[in-house]
C-alpha positions in Angstrom: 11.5 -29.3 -7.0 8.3 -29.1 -8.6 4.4 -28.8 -6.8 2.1 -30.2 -9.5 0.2 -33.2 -10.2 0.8 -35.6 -13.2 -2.1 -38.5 -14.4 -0.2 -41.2 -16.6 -2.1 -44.1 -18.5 -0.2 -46.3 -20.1 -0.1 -50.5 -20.4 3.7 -50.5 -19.9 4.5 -51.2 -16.9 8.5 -50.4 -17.4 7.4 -46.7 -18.5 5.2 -46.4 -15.8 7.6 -47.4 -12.9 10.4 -44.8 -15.1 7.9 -42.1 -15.5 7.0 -42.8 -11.8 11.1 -42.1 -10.5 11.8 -39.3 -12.5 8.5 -37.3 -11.3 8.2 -38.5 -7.9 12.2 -37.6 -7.1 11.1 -33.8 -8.6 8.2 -34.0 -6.1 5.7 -34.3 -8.2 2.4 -35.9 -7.1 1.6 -39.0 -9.6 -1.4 -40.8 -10.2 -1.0 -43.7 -12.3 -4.4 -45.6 -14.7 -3.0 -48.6 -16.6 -5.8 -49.1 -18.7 -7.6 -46.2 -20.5 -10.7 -47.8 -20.1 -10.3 -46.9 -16.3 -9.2 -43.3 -16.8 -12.4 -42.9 -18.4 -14.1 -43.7 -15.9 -12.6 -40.8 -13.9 -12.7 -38.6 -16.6 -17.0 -38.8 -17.0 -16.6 -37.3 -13.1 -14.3 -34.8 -14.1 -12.1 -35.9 -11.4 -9.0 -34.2 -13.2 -9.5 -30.5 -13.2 -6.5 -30.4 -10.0 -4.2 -31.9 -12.3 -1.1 -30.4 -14.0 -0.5 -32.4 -17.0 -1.7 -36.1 -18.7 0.4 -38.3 -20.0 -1.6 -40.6 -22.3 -0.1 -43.6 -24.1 -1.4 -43.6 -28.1 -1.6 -47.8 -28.3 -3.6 -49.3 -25.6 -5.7 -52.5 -25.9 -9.0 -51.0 -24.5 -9.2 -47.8 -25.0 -6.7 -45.8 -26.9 -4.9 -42.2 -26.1 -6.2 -40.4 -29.2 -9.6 -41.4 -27.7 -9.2 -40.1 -24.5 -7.7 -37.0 -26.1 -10.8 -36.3 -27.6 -13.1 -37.2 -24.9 -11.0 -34.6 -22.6 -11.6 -32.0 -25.3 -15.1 -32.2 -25.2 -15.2 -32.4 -21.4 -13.7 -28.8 -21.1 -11.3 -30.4 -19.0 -8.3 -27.9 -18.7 -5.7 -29.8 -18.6 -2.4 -29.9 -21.3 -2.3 -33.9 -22.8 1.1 -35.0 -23.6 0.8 -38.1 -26.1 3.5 -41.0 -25.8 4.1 -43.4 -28.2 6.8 -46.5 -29.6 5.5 -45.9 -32.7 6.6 -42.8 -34.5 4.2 -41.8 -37.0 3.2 -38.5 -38.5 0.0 -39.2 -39.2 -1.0 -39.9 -35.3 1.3 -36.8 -34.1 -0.7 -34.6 -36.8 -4.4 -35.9 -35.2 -2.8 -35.3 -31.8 -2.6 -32.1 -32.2 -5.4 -31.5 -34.0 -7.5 -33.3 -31.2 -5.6 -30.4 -28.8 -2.7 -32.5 -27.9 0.1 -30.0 -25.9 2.6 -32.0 -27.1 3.8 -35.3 -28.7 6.7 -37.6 -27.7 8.4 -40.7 -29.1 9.8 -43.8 -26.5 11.9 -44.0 -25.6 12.6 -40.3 -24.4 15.1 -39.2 -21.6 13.9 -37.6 -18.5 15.1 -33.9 -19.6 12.9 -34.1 -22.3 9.2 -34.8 -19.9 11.3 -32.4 -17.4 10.9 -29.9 -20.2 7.8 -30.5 -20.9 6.2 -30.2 -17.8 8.5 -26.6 -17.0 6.4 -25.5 -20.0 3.2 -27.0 -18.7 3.6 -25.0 -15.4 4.5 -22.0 -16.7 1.5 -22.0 -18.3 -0.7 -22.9 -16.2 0.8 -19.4 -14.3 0.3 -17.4 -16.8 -2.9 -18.4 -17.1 -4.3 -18.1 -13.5 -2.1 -14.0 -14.5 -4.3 -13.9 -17.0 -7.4 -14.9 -15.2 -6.4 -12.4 -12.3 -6.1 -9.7 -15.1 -9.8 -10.2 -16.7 -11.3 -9.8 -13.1 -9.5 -6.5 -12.9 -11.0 -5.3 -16.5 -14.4 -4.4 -15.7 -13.1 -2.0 -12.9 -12.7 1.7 -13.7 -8.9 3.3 -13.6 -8.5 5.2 -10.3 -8.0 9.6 -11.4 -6.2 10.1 -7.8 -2.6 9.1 -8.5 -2.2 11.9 -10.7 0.9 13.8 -8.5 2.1 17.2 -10.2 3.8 20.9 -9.5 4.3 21.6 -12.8 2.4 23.9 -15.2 3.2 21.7 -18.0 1.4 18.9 -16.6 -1.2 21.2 -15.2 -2.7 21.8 -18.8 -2.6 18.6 -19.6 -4.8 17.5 -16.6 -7.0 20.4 -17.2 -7.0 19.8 -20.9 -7.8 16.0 -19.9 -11.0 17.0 -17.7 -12.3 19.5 -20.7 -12.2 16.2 -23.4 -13.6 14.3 -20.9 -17.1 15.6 -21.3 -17.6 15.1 -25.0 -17.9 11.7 -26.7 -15.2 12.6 -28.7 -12.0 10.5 -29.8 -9.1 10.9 -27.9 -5.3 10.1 -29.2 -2.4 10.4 -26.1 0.9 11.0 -27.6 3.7 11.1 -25.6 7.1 9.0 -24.5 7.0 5.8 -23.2 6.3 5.9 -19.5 5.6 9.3 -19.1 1.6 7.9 -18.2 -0.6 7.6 -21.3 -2.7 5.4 -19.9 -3.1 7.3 -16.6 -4.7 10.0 -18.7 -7.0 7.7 -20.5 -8.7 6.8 -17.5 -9.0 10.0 -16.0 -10.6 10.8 -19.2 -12.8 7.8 -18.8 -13.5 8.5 -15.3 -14.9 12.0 -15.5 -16.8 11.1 -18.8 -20.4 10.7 -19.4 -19.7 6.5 -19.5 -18.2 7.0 -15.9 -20.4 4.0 -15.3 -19.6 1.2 -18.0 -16.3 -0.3 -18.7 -13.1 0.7 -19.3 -11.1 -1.5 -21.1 -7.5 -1.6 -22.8 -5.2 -3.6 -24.9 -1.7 -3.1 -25.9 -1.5 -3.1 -29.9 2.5 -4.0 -30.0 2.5 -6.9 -27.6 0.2 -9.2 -29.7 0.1 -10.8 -33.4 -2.4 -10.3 -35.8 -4.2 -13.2 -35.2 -4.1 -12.9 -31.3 -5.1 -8.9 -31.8 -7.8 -9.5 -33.9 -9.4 -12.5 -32.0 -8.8 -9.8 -28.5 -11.1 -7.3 -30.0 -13.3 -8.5 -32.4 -13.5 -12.5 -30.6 -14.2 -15.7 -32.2 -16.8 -18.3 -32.8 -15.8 -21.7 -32.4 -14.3 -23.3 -35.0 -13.3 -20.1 -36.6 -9.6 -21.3 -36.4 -7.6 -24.0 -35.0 -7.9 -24.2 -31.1 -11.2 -21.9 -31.2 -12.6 -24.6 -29.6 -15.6 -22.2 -27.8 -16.7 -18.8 -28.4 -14.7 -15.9 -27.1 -15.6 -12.4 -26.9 -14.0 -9.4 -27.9 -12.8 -6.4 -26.2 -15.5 -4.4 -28.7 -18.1 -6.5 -26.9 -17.4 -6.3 -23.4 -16.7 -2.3 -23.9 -20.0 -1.8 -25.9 -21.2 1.6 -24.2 -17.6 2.4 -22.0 -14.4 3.2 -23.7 -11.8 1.2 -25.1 -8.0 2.3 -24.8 -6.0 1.2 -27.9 -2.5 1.5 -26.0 0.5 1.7 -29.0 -2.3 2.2 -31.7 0.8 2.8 -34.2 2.0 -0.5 -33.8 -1.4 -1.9 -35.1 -0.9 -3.8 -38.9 -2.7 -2.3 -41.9 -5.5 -5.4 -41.6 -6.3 -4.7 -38.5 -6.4 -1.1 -39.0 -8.6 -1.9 -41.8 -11.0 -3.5 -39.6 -11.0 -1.1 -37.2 -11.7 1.8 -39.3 -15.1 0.2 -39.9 -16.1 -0.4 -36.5 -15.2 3.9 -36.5 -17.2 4.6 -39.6 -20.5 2.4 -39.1 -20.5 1.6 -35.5 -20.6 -2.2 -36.4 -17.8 -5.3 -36.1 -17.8 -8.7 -37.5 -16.3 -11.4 -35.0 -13.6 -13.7 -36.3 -15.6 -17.0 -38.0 -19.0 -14.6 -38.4 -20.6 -13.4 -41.4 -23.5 -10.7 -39.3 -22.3 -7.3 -38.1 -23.0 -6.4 -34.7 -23.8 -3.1 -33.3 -21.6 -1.3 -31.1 -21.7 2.2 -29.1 -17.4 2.3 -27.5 -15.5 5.8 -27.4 -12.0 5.3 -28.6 -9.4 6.8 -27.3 -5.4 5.9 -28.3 -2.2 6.2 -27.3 1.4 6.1 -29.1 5.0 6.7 -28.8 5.2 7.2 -32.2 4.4 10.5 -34.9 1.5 9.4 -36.5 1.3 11.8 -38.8 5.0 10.8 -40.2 3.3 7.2 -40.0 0.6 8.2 -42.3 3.0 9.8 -45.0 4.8 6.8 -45.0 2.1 5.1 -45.8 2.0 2.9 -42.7 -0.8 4.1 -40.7 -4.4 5.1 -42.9 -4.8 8.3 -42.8 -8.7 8.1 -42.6 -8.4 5.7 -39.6 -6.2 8.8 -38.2 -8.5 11.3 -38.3 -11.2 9.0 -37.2 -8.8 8.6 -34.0 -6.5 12.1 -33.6 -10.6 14.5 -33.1 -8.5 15.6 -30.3 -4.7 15.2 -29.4 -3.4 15.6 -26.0 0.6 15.6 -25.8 2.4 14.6 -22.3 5.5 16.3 -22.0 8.6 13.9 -20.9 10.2 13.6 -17.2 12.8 15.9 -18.3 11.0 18.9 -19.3 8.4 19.0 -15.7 11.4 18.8 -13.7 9.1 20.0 -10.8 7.4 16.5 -10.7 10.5 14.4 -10.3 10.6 15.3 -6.5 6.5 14.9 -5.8 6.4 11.9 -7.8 9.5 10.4 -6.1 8.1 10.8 -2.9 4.4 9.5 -4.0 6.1 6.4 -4.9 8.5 5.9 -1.9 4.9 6.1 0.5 3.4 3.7 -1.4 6.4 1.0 -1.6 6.2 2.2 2.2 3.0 0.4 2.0 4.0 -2.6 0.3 7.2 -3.3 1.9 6.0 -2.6 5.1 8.8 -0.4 6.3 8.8 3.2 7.1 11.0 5.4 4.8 10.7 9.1 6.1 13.1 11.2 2.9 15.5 11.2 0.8 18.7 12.5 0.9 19.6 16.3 -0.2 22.4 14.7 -2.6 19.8 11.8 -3.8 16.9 14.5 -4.5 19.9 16.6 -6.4 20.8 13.5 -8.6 16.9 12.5 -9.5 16.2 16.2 -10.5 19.4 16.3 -12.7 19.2 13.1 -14.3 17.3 12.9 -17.8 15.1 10.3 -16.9 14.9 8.3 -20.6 12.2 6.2 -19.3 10.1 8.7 -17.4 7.8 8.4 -14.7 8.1 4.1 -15.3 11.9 4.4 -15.0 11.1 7.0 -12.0 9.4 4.4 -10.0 11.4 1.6 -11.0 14.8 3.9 -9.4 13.0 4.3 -5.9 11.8 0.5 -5.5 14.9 -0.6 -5.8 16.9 2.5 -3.9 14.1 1.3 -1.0 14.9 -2.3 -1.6 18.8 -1.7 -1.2 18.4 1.0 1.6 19.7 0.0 4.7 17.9 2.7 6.9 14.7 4.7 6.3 16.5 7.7 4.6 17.2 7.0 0.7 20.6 7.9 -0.4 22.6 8.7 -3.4 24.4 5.3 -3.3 21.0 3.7 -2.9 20.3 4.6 -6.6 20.7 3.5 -10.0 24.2 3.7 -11.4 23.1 5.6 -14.6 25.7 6.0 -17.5 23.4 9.0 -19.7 24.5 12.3 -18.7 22.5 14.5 -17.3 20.2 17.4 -19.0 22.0 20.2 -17.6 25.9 18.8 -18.7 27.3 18.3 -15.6 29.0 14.9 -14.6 27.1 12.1 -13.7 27.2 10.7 -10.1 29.8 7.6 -10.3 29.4 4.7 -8.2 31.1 1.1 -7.5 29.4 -1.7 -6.1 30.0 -5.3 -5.7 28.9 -7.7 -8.2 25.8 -9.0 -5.9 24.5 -5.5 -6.0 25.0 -4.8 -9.8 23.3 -8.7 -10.1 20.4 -7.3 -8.1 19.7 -4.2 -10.1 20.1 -5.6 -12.9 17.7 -8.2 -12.3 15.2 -5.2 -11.1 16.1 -3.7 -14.1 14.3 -6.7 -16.0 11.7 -7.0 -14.0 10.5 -3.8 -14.0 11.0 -3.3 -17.8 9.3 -6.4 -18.4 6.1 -4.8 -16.7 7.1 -7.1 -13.7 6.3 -10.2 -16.0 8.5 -12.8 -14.2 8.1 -15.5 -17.4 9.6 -12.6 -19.8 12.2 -11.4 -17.3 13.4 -15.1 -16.9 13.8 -15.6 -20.1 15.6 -12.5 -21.1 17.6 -13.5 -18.3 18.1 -16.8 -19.0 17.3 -18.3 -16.1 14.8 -20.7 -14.7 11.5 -19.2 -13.6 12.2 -20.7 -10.2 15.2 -19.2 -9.8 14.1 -15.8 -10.2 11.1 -16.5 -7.5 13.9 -17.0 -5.0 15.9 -14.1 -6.2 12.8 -11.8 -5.8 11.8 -12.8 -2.3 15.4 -12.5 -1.0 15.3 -8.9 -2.5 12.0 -8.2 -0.4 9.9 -7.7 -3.8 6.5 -8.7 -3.1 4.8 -10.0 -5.7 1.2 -10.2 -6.9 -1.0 -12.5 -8.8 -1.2 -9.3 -11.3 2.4 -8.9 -11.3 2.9 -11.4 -14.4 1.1 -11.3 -17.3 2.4 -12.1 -20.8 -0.7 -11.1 -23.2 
């Protein structure tokens, strides 16, 4: 069952009282107009903005769909149009969605197909109040006090970290995945001279070109299609604070092109602009991969490299500060304390044994994601060794690996974790790897006791 609210207009009345079955027996809210002259009217109060989706009929005698279309665009009303039609031409589906239609449908169409419409709409329309939730957070400076260590290993790179820190120099953060790149960005930002101004980050290998260019140099309107107001960039909103270019290898020789400029003259042209504007950001970068292998290669520019790599800091993996696997495990278990509400007071000998002698691939990310879910399968307050993972990579040292079997609910349930958690807790990703319906996964999460956030699902 759904919760959303659907406006149709259409002179039909047979599609109307079909349209009206189907969404009403999913529990949809409807509101039906059967003239567009009247959903005009509403629309110049902007009485709209709390709907879900509008399903607008091309061909009515008053006023027509592709008219209200427009008028909705240049309300700012945010809400997806669906245009419905008997008449199938190209030419109307092609204005449609130039005007900003969301999608374009021929009658007469069977219930799945609307169904799937609107499971698109609302997905949307989460990930962008995730989105939305995420932009609040940008302006806020990265907390330094969750760095947890014994090591000495570690211990240079923190001290190492605090040295950069007080130059304006350009940072580069090499390392595994998940063994906290970003972490070490902020603390560099956070005891730096632009403690004050923004700190701001983007991940290079999760966006297009198009999308990464338009998130750090922003748009005018018009400047492509759907630019339909002016955005902008993360240069922009960083001007003075630093910038943290998260997988910087993964960037495409345009962008890097483009970058390199903003390096070299202090100066960026927004997408759709011809004048440069001035900017004052320190960069610093992180990667998973060798850049300097990527520069003979010929797929990262070597000038943009040095401009980046004035200084290198390299985090060493899980594996090789084996004396942070048990301080690190027990940071985490007190703070899904917190969350879950429920007191967990150790682990196990035999489960400390198994963390410390596992190899830990996925580092201090797979690290956390092992004692959420040994605290969400633990039946007492003590974590045990059958509360973990079952983990096929042998361990560092040689020795056998810990064997376990479990019913299929349980191997369902980490696996699902697994997903999650991999995902960057992104429910819309981890459904679809999945292949299950967002819904579903909702109900598996709460009956697993993970509590989720409004943060806890963004797909940039």
């Amino acid at each position: 069952m759904y919760q959303a609210r659907v406006i149709i207009c259409d002179d039909e009345v047979e599609i109307l009282r079909y349209l009206n079955k189907i969404l009403t027996a999913q529990g949809l809210e409807v509101e039906i107009f059967t003239s567009g002259e009247a959903l005009m009217r509403v629309l110049e109060h902007r009485a709209l903005e709390e709907s879900d989706l509008l399903l607008l009929d091309v061909k009515m005698p008053d006023v027509g769909g592709l008219e209200i279309l427009q008028r909705v665009k240049e309300l700012k009303l945010d809400i997806p149009v669906v245009m419905m039609t008997a008449f199938a031409s190209i030419n109307s589906a092609i204005e449609a969605m130039k005007l900003g239609a969301y999608d374009y449908v021929t009658k007469p169409f069977p219930k799945e197909k609307i169904l799937g419409i609107l499971d698109k709409v609302l997905e949307r329309k989460e990930l962008l109040k995730e989105n939305s939730a995420l932009k609040d957070e940008l302006g806020k400076s990265p907390q330094s006090g969750h760095l947890v260590y014994n090591s000495d290993a570690f211990r240079q790179v923190y001290e190492m970290a605090v040295q950069v820190a007080q130059s304006d120099a350009n940072v580069v953060i090499l390392g595994e995945s998940g063994t906290g790149k970003e972490l070490i960005a902020g603390l560099i930002h956070s005891m730096s001279p632009r403690r004050e101004q923004r700190f701001l980050s983007i991940n290079c290998a999760t966006l297009s070109d198009t999308l990464l260019e338009s998130q750090l140099f922003g748009h005018v309107r018009g400047a492509f299609t759907g630019a339909v107001a002016h955005q902008k960039g993360l240069l922009e909103e960083a001007n003075n604070g630093t910038l943290f270019l998260d997988e910087v290898g993964d960037m495409s020789p345009a962008i890097q092109a483009k970058l390199l400029r903003v390096l070299q003259e202090g100066d960026y042209i927004p997408v759709g602009e011809t004048k440069a504007r001035s900017v004052d950001i320190r960069f610093l970068a992180a990667t998973n991969k060798d850049l300097e292998e990527e520069v003979r290669q010929k797929r990262f520019r070597e000038d943009l490299f040095f401009r980046l790599n004035v200084i290198a800091i390299n985090l060493p993996p899980l594996r090789e500060r084996v004396e942070d696997i048990e301080p690190l495990a027990r940071y985490f278990l007190g703070r899904i304390s917190q969350r879950m509400k429920k007191e967990f007071v150790n682990f196990t000998p035999e489960a400390l044994h198994i963390m410390r002698s596992y190899a830990w691939p996925g580092n201090i990310r797979e690290l956390e994601n092992a004692v959420e879910r040994a605290a969400i399968l633990a039946r007492g307050t003590v974590i045990t060794a059958e509360n973990l993972p079952v983990w096929k990579s042998a361990p560092p040292d040689g020795s056998r690996a810990v064997e376990r079997l479990c019913p299929l609910e349980v191997v369902e349930r980490e696996h699902i974790l697994q997903v999650f958690h991999k995902t960057g807790n992104n429910k819309s990703r981890t459904a679809k790897i999945l292949d299950i319906a967002r819904r579903t996964l909702d109900r598996k999460l709460e009956e697993y006791g993970v509590q989720t956030a409004p943060t806890d699902t963004v797909d940039p």
